[in-house]
C-alpha positions in Angstrom: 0.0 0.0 0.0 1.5 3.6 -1.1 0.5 6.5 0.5 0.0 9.8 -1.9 -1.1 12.3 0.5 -4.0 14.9 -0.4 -4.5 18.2 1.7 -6.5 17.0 4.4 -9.8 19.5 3.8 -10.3 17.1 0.6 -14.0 17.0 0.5 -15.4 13.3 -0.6 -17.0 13.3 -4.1 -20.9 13.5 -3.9 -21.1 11.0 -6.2 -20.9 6.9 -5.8 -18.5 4.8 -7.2 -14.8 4.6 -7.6 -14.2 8.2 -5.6 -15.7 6.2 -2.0 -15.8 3.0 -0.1 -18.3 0.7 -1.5 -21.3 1.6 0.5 -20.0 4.9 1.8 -23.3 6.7 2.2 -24.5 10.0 3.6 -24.9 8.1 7.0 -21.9 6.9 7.3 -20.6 10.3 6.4 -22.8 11.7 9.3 -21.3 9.3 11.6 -17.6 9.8 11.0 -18.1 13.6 11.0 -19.4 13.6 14.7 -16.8 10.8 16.3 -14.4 12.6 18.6 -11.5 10.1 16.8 -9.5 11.9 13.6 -10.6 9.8 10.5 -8.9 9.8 7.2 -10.2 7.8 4.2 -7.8 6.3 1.7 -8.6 4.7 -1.7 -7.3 1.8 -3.4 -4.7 4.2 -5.0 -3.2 5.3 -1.5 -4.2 8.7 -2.2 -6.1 10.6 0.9 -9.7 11.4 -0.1 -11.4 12.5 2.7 -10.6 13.6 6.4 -13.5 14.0 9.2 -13.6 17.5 11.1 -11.2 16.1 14.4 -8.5 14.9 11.5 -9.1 18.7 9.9 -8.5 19.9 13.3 -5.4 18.0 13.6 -3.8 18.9 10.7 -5.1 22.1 9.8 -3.6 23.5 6.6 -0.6 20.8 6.4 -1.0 18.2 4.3 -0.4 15.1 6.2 1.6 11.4 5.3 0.8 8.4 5.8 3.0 5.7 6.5 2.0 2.3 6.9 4.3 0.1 9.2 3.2 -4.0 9.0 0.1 -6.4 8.6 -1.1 -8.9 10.3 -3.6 -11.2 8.6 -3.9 -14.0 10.9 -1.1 -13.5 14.5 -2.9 -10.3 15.7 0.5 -8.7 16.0 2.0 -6.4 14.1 5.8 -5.0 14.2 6.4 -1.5 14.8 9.3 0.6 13.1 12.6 -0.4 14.8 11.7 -3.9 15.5 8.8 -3.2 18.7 5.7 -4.5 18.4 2.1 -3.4 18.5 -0.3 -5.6 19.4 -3.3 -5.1 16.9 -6.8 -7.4 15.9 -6.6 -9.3 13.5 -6.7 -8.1 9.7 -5.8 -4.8 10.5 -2.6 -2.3 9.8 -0.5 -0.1 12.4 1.1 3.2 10.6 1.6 6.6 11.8 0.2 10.2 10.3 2.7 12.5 10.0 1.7 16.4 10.4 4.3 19.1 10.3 7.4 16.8 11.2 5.1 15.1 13.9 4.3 11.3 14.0 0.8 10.5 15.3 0.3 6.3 16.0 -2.3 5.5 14.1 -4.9 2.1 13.7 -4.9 1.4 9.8 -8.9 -1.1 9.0 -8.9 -1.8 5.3 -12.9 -1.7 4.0 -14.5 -2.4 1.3 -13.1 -2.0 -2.3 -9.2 -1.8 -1.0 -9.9 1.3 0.8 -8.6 2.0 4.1 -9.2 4.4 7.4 -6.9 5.7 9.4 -7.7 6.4 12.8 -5.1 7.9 15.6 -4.7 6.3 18.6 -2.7 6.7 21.7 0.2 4.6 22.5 -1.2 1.7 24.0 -3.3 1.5 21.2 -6.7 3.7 22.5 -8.7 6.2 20.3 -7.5 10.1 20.9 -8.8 13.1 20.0 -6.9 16.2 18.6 -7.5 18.2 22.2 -8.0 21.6 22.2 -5.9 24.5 23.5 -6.8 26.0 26.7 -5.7 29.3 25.4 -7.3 29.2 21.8 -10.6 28.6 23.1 -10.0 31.4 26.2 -9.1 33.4 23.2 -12.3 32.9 21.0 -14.4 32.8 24.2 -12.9 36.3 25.1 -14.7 39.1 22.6 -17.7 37.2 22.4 -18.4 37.5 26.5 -16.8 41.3 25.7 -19.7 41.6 23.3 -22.8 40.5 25.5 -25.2 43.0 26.5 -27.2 42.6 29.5 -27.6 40.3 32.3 -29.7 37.9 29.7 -27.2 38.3 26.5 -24.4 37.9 28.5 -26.0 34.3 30.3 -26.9 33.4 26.8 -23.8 33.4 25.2 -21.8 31.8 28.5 -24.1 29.0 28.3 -23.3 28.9 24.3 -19.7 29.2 24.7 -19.4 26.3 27.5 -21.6 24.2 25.2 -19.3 24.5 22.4 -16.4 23.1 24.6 -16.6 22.2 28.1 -19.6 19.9 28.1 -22.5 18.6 26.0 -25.5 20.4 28.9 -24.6 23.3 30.2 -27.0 25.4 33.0 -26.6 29.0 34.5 -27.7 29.8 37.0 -28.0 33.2 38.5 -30.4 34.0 42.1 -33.2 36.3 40.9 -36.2 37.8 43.0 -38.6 35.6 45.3 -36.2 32.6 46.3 -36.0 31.8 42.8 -33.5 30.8 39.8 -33.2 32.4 36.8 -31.6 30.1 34.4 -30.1 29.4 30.7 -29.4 26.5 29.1 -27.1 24.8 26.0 -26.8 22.2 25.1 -24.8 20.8 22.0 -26.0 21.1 19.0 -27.0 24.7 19.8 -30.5 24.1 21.8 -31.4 26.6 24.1 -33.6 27.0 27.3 -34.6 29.7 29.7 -36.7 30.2 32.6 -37.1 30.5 36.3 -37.2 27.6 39.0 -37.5 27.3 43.0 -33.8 27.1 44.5 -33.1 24.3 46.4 -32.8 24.6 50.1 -29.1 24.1 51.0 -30.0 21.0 53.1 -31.0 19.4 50.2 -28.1 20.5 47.6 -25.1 21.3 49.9 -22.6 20.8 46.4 -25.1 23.4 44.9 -25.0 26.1 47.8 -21.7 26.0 48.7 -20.9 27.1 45.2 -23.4 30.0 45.5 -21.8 31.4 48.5 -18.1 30.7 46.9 -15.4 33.3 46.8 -12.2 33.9 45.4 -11.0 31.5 42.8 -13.5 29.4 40.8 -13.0 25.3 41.7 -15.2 22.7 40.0 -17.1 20.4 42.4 -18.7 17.0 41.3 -22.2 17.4 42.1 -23.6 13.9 43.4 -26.2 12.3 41.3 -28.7 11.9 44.2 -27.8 15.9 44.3 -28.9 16.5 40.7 -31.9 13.9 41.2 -33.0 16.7 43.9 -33.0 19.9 41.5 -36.7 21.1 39.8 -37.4 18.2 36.5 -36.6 20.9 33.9 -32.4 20.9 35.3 -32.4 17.1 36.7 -34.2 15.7 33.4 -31.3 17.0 31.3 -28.2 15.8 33.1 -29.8 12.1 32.9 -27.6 9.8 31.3 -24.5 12.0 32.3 -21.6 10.3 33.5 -20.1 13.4 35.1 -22.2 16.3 36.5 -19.6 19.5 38.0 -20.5 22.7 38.8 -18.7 25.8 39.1 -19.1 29.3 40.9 -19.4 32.4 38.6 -18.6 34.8 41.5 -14.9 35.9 41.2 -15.5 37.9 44.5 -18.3 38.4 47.0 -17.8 42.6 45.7 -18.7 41.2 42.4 -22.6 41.5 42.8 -22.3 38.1 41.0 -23.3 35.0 42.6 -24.0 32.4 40.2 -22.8 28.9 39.4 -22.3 26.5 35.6 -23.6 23.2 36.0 -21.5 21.3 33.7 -22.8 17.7 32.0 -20.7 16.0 30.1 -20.9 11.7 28.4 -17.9 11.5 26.4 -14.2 12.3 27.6 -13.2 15.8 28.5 -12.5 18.2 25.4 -9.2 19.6 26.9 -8.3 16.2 28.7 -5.4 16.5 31.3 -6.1 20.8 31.3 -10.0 20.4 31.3 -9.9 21.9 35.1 -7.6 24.9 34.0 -10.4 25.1 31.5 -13.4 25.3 33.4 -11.9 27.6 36.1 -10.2 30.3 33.2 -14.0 30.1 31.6 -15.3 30.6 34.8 -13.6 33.5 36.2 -13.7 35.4 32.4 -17.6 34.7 32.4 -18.0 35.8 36.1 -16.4 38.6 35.3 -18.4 39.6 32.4 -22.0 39.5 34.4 -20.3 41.5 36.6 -19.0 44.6 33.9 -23.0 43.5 32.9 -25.1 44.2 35.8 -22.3 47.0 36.7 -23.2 48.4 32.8 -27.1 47.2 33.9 -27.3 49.7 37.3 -25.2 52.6 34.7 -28.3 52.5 32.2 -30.9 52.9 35.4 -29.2 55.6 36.7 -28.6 57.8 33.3 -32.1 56.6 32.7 -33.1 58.1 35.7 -31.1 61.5 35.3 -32.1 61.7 31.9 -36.1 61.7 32.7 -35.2 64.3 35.5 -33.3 66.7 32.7 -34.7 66.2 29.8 -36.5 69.0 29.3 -40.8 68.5 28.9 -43.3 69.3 26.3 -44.9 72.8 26.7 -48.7 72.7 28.2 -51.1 74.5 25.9 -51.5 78.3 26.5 -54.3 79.9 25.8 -54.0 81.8 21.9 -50.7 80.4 22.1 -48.4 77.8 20.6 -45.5 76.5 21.6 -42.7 74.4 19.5 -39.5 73.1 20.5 -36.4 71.6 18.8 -33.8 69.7 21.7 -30.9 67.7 20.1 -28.2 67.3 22.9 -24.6 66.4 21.6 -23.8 62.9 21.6 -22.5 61.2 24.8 -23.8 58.7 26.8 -26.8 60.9 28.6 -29.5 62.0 26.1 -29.1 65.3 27.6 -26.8 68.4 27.7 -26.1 72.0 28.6 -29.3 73.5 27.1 -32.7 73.5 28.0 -36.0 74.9 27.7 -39.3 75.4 30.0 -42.5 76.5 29.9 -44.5 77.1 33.6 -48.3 77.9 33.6 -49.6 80.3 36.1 -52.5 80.7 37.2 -53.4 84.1 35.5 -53.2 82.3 32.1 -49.8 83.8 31.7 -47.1 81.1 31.3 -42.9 81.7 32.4 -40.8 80.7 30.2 -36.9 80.0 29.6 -34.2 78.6 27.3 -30.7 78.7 28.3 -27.0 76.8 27.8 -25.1 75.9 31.0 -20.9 75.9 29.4 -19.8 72.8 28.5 -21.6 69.8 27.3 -22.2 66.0 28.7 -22.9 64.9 32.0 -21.1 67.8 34.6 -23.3 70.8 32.3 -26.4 68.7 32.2 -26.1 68.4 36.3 -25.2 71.8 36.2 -28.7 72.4 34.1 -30.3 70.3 36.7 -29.6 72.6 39.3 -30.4 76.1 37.5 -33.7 74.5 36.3 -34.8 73.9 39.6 -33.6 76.8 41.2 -35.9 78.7 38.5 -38.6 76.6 38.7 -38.7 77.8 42.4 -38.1 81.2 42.2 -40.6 82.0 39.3 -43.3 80.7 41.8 -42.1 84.4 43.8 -41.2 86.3 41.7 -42.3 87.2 37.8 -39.4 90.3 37.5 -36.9 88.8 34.5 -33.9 91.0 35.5 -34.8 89.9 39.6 -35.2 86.1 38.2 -31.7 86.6 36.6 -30.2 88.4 39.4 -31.1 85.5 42.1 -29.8 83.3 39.5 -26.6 84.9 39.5 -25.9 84.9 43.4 -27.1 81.6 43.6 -24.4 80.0 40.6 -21.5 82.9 42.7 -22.3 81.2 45.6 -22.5 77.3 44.5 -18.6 77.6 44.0 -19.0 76.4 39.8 -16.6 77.4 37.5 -19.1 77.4 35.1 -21.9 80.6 33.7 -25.0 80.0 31.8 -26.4 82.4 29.1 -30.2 82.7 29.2 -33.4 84.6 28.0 -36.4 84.5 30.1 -39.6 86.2 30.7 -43.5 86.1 30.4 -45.6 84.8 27.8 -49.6 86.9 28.2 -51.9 86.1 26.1 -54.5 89.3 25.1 -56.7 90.3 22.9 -54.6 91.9 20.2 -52.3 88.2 20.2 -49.1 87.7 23.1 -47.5 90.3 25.0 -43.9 88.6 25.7 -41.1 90.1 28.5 -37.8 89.0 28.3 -34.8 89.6 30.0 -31.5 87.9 28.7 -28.0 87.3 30.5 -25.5 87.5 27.8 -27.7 84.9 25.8 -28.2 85.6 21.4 -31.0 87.8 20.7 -34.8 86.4 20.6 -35.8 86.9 16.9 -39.3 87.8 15.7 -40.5 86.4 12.5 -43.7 88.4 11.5 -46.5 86.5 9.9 -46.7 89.2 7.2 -42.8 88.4 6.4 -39.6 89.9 7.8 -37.4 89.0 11.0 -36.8 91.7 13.6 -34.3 91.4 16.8 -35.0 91.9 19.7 -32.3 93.5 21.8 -31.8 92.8 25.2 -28.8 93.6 26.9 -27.4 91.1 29.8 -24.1 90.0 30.6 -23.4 86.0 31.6 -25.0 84.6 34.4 -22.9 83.1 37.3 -19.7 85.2 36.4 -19.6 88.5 38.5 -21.8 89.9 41.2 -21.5 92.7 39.6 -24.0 91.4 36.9 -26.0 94.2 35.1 -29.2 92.6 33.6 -31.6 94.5 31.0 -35.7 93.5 29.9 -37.7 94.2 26.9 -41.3 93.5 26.1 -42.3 92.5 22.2 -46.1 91.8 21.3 -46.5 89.0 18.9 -49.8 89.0 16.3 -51.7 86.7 15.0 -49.5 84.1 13.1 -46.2 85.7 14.5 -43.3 83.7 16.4 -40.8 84.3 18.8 -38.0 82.2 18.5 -35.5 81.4 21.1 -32.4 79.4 20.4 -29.0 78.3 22.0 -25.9 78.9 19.9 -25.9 75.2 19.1 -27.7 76.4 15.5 -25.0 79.6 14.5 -22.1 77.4 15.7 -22.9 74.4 13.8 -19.6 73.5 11.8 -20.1 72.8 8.3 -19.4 69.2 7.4 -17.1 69.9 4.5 -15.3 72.7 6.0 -15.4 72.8 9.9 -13.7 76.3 10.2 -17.2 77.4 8.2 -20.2 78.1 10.8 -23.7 77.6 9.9 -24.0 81.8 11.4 -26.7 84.3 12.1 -27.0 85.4 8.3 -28.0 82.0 7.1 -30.1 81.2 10.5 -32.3 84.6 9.5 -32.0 83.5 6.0 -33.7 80.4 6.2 -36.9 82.3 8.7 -36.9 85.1 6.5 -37.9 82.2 3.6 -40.6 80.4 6.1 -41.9 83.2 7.2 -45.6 83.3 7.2 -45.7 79.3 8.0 -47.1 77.8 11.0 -44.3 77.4 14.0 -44.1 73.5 13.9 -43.2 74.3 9.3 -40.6 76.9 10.6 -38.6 74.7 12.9 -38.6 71.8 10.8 -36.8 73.8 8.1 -34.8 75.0 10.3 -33.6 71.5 11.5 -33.8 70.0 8.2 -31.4 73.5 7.3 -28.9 72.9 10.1 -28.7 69.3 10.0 -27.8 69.1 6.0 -25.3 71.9 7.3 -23.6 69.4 9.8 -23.9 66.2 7.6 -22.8 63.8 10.0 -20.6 65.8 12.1 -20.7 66.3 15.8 -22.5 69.4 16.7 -23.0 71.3 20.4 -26.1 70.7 21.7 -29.2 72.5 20.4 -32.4 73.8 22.3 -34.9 75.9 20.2 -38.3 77.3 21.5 -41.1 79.0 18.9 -43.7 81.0 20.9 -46.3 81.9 18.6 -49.5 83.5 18.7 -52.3 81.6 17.5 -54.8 83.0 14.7 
């Protein structure tokens, strides 16, 4: 028999006849491709035809050789290389497959048609199994636990990832509200479960809870069968017919917020053999660690959640012969909100107060910041309806808060009478309101003011404006005139093109204006960052 080795990802013709065994068919195909062993077919030519997925495994891109040693057609024994001997059944061949310089024993069963199959085997003769690194599969496991969102996604793909390598069921389990378990399940190929069940009292599963209440260093633990036999049907029904049922804690630290274990069920011989510990307790302590950065990431999201509903600034109530619009795009980050903001108060008179400002800075310390000017306001225009007072209080309070940041702002007084709105505003250091007259035309209004929070010395000024019917107000941070253009960022967006584009809507209801006046600024900025943006359109109804 001479061997004329093929590269060992040779697929096997689809086709009977003289390219397979006699009798090769699709389920013997399917039963080579799942055995642990590595397989190679050889026709009657001695050339390599076909390698099972272990043999790819072991051989990877080298093409292997395969040398045949000595038969044995009636004694059973065979001689090795060297004169040793290898005791082998009768009828069959001992060789070795070489890979890369490397000889792997191998048992050498002549089929049908003058075929042969090669399978490697240990040195006394037993089946083996290309094992696994510890490191290549920490390696894969590694950006995929990285990648998991959420206490679920992240459960999901632990139980996925163990599957795939460290035993055919896998469980996690993870304590959830009312003395219960949330769990996840694998098992190979690729079947998934989830759920909740009753935990087991600690009498009853000792393995089990000790695991639970584990800290430092993962260990695996063989968990008794009459222990299993003891968890809820849905978990004990699964591991039947296990030989080997282990369980691991997912806790790397009682700080961790993390106490969960991996129930580990495995039939057939450990994937990573001699290091299949080492294994178990590296997966362990990388997944423990990523429900950890998970539920850390988990309590994050509530809390921004929570400050962003706080901040985020409110739709305006309906005003009597009034109308308000608004336009709030914060800068990216990770809160949805920023240094600008907007509010609208009701009174009781039928009037309605009304601010827009920008805190300096963007992201999470000026959105605080806004937080804290927002409420102070909210307060004080309860007491007092004076703009330049409003502004003044304002001032002392930021002076006195120790920030080293100032606010610009433009408040006042929206009254509704018979001839349309009477609006007051007072501004500190913040751009001029602009009026855009039904009839066509856009006016400034000026009203002098320097920056709120800087100096005690703060001089503050208030004008009043009368809108008619079909006439805005617009107030607006300098989130619009700053926009950079996105082909030339030393190019702003500016006041000429921001009164350009009312001047062309003028006459159109508030909600038209202010979309063309995003739709303008945001074809400006292309996908460029931008400063966060806050516009509010007062406008007198017809």
């Amino acid at each position: 028999m001479v061997s004329r080795p093929a590269p060992a990802s040779a697929a096997l013709p689809p086709t009977a006849g003289g390219d397979v065994p006699p009798g090769f068919d699709a389920f013997g195909r399917a039963v080579l491709e799942d055995v642990r062993d590595a397989v190679f077919l050889q026709d009657a030519a001695g050339v390599l035809r076909w390698a099972n997925p272990a043999a790819r495994m072991l051989t990877g891109d080298i093409e292997p050789k395969l040398h045949p040693v000595a038969e044995t057609p009636t004694s059973g024994v065979s001689p090795r290389a060297g004169g040793s001997a290898t005791r082998t059944p009768a009828g069959q061949l001992s060789g070795h497959v070489e890979v890369a310089g490397h000889r792997h024993p191998a048992r050498v069963r002549a089929v049908p048609g003058g075929w042969h199959a090669w399978t490697i085997v240990g040195p006394e003769g037993e089946s083996v199994s290309p094992r696994r690194h510890v490191g290549d599969f920490l390696a894969g496991a590694g950006p995929r636990l990285a990648a998991a969102r959420g206490r679920h996604g992240t459960a999901r793909v632990i139980a996925e990832l163990a599957a795939a390598a460290l035993a055919e069921t896998v469980f996690v389990l993870l304590p959830t509200t009312r003395g219960r378990w949330e769990w996840w399940s694998c098992e190979t190929p690729a079947a998934h479960g989830h759920g909740r069940i009753r935990r087991v009292p600690p009498q009853v599963a000792p393995v089990l809870a000790a695991t639970f209440g584990a800290v430092g260093r993962p260990q695996p633990v063989l968990v008794p069968a009459a222990e299993v036999a003891t968890l809820p049907s849905i978990v004990a029904d699964r591991f039947a017919g296990h030989s080997e049922v282990t369980v691991v804690s997912l806790g790397p630290s009682a700080s961790a917020g993390v106490t969960g274990a991996l129930l580990l069920g495995r039939r057939a011989d450990p994937e990573f053999g001699g290091d299949q510990d080492r294994a178990v307790v590296e997966f362990a302590k990388a997944a423990g660690a990523a429900l950890a950065n998970a539920q850390r990431y988990a309590r994050q999201e509530e809390a921004t959640r929570g400050l962003e509903t706080t901040l985020r600034p409110i739709d305006p109530p309906e005003l009597a012969g009034t109308r308000f619009e608004t336009w709030y795009e914060p800068a990216g980050g990770v809160l949805a909100v920023g240094g600008d903001f907007y509010d609208v108060l009701p009174h009781d008179d039928g009037s309605a107060f009304l601010v827009l400002g920008d805190i300096c800075g963007k992201g999470a310390e000026a959105a605080a910041l806004t937080g804290r000017v927002r409420h102070a306001l909210t307060a004080l225009a309860m007491v007092e309806r004076d703009g330049r007072t409003l502004l003044r209080l304002l001032n002392e309070l930021l002076i006195a808060g120790g920030s080293s940041r100032f606010a610009t702002l433009v408040l006042g007084t929206a009254t509704p009478t018979d001839e349309g709105v009477a609006l007051t505003l007072a501004s500190g250091g913040h751009p001029a309101p602009l009026i855009v007259r039904h009839a066509g035309g856009v006016e400034e209004v000026t009203v002098p003011g320097t920056l709120v929070g800087i100096s005690p010395q703060a001089r503050f000024a208030e004008a009043t404006v009368r809108l008619g019917p079909g006439d805005m107000c617009l107030l607006y941070t300098d989130g619009i005139t700053e926009a950079r253009n996105r082909h030339d960022p030393s190019e702003l967006f500016g006041d000429d093109r921001l009164r350009a584009v009312l001047t062309a809507a003028a006459g159109q209801p508030a909600r038209e204006v202010v979309r063309q006046l995003r739709q303008a600024v945001r074809d400006w900025l292309g996908s460029s960052a931008h400063d966060d943006i806050a516009v509010l359109a007062v406008e007198c109804a017809d």
